[in-house]
C-alpha positions in Angstrom: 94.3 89.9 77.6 97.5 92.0 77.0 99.7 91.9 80.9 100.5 94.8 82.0 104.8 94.6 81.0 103.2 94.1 77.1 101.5 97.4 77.7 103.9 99.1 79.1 107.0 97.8 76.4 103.9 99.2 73.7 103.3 102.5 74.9 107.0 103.6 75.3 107.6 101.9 71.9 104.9 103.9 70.6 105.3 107.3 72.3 108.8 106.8 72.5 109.0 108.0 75.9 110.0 106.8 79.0 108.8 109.7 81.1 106.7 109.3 84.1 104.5 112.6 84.6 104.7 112.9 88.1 101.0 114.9 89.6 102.4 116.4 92.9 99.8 119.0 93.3 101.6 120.8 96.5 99.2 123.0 98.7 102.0 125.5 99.1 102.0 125.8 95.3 98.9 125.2 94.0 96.5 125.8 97.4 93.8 124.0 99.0 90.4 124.2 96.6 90.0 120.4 95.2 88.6 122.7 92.0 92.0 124.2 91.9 94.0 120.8 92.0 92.0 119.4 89.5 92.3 122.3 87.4 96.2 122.9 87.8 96.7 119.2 87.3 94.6 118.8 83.8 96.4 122.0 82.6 99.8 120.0 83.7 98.3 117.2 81.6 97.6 119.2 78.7 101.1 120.6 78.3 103.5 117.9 79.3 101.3 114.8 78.6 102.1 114.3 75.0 105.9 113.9 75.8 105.0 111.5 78.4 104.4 107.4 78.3 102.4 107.7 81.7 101.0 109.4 84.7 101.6 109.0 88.6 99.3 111.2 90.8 100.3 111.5 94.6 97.1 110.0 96.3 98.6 111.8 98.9 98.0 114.9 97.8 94.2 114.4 96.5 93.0 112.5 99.7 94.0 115.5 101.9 91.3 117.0 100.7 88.9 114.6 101.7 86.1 113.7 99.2 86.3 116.3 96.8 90.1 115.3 96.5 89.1 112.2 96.0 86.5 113.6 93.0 89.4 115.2 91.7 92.3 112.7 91.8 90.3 110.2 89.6 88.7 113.1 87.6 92.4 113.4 86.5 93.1 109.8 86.1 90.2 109.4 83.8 91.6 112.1 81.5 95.2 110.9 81.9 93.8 107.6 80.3 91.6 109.6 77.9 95.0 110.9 76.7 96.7 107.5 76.1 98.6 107.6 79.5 99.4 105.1 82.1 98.1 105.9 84.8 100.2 104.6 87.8 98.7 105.4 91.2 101.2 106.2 93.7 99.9 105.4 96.8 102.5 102.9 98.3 99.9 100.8 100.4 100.8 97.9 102.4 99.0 95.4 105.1 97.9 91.9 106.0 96.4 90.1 103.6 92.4 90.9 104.0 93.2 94.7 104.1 95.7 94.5 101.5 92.9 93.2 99.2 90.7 95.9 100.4 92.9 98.6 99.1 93.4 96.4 96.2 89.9 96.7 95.2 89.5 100.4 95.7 92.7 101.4 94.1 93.0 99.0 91.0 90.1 100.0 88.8 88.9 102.8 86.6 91.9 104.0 84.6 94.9 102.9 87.5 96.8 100.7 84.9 99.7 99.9 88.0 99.6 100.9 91.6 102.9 101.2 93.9 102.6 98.9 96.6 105.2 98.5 100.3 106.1 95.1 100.3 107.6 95.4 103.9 105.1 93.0 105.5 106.1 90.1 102.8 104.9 88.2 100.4 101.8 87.4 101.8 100.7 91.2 102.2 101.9 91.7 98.4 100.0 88.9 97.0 96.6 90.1 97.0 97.6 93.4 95.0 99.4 91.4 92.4 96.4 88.8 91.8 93.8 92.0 91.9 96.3 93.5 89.2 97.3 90.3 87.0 93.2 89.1 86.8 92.4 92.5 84.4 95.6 92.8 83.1 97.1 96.1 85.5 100.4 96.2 87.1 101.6 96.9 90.8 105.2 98.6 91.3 107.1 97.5 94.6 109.4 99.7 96.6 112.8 97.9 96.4 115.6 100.8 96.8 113.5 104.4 97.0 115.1 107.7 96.3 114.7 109.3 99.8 118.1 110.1 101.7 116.6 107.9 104.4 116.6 104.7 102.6 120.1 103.9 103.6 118.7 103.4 107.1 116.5 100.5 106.7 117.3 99.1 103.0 121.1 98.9 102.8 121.4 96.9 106.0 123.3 94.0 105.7 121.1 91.0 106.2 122.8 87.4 108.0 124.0 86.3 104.4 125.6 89.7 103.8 123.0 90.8 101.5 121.6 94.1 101.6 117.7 94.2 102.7 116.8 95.6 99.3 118.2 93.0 97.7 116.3 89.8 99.4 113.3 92.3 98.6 114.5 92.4 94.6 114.2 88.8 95.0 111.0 88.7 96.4 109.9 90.9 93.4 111.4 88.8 90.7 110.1 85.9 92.2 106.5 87.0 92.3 106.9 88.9 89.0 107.6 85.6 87.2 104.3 84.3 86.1 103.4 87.6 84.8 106.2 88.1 81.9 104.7 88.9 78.5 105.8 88.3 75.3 107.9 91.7 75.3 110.0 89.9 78.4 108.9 92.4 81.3 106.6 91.4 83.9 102.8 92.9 85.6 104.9 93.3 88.9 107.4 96.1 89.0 110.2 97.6 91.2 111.0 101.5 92.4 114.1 101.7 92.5 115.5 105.4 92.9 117.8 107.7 90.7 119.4 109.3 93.7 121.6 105.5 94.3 122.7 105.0 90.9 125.6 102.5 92.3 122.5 100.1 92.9 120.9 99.9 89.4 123.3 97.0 87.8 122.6 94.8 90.8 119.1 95.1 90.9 118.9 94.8 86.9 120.4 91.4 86.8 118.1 90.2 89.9 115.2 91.7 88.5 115.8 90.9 84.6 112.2 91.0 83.8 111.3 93.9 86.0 110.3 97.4 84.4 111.6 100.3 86.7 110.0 102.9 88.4 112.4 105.6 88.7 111.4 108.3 90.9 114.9 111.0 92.1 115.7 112.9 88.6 115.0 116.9 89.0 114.4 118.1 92.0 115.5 115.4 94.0 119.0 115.1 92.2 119.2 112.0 90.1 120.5 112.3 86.5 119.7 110.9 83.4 123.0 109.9 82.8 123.2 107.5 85.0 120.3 105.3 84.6 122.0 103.1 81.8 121.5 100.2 83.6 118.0 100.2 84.1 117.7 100.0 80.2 120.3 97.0 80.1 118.0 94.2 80.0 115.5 95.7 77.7 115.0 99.2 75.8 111.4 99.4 77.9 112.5 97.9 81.0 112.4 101.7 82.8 110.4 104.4 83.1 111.6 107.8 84.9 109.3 109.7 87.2 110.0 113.5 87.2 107.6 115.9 89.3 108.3 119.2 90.4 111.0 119.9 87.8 108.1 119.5 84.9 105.0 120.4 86.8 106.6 123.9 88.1 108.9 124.5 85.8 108.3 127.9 83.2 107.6 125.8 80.4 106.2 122.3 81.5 106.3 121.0 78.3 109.5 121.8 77.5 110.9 120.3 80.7 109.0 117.1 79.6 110.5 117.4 76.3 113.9 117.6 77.4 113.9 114.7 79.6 112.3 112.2 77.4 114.5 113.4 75.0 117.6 112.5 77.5 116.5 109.4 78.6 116.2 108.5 74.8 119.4 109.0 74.2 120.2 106.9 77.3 118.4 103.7 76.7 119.4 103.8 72.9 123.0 103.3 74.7 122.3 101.0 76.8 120.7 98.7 74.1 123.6 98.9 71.7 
């Protein structure tokens, strides 16, 4: 069975992409009728997919809607994998061990190749995701250093040994992420590590060699290409970049997509030379 870094290292080999589509169907944009989101996220899919390596969809944003949300968040991860996509379910869950395997089980299956997971409760509450996702060969991606302006409150704090939180939690990640390194060098266990705190990304590379990044913060949130070199450092695959509302609102989705895979091209071709 082919681990989920393998898959991952393939696809943006093969697309040569490394752009996250990022399905943020806001109600204020796109309304309330599940028949709507589904339909406004499949054209999105349509247009921007092909310059894309992979998909996240918002659970958030599908499980409003109750049931029918529901119908239509995995109607659109079913033809996200239909297209060749990743599909990485952003859903962020977290909890003891019993209920972490709960959500393991209804999350990880269908076409969710990776699922992003809080590992604020520890190793034990992260566990259960990462043996549901290593035993088929999917991925889980743990928060580490998130884009939100918040994020300085909680995982910059200096910790006893001086560290910053989010670094004893890039540790955790590496450490857990070990037994699942493929041949292509990355591991089936991930880290998010935002755009919007570029000064962070050579640290966490070199504690989290065999991580691939998932880079949310480039559009609408700030974050610039140019900045992510050191997210590729390690390996020409070892980052993908979410972008949302700057492709899935823009005039021209596909163009926006085009642009940035084109851009981050350019930067992990840099950073590999």
């Amino acid at each position: 069975m082919t681990g989920f870094g393998d898959a991952l290292a393939a696809a943006v080999t093969a697309r040569e992409s490394h752009v996250v589509l990022g399905l943020d169907p806001a109600p204020a944009r796109v309304g309330e009728d599940p028949a709507a989101v589904r339909a406004f996220c499949l054209d999105v899919l349509a247009s921007a997919g092909p310059a894309c390596v992979a998909v996240k969809p918002q659970v958030a944003y599908f499980e409003r809607l109750g049931a029918a949300g529901w119908d239509a968040l995995w109607h659109v991860a079913a033809a996200a994998d239909g297209a060749g996509l990743a599909v990485i379910m952003d859903a962020k869950r977290g909890d003891i061990d019993v209920t972490a395997a709960a959500y393991a089980d209804g999350l990880l299956r269908g076409p969710v190749s990776a699922l992003t997971v809080n590992p604020m409760m520890g190793s034990d509450a992260v566990a259960p995701f990462v043996d549901r996702a290593r035993a088929d060969g999917r991925g889980v991606f743990c928060l580490v250093r998130t884009s939100n302006p918040g994020a300085a409150d909680l995982e910059d704090l200096p910790l006893a040994d001086g560290r910053p939180w989010h670094e004893a939690v890039a540790g955790l990640v590496a450490t857990m992420g070990e037994p699942g390194v493929g041949d292509s060098g990355l591991s089936d266990v991930g880290a998010v590590v935002g755009a919007t705190a570029p000064q962070h990304l050579e640290r966490l590379r070199a504690l989290m060699p065999a991580q691939p990044f998932l880079i949310p913060g480039v559009g609408a949130q700030g974050g610039r290409p140019e900045d992510l070199g050191a997210a590729f450092s390690a390996h020409r695959a070892g980052a993908v970049v979410n972008a949302s509302r700057s492709i899935i609102f823009a005039d021209d989705p596909r163009r926006a997509a085009e642009e940035l895979r084109d851009a981050l091209w350019r930067v992990a071709e840099r950073a590999a030379s």
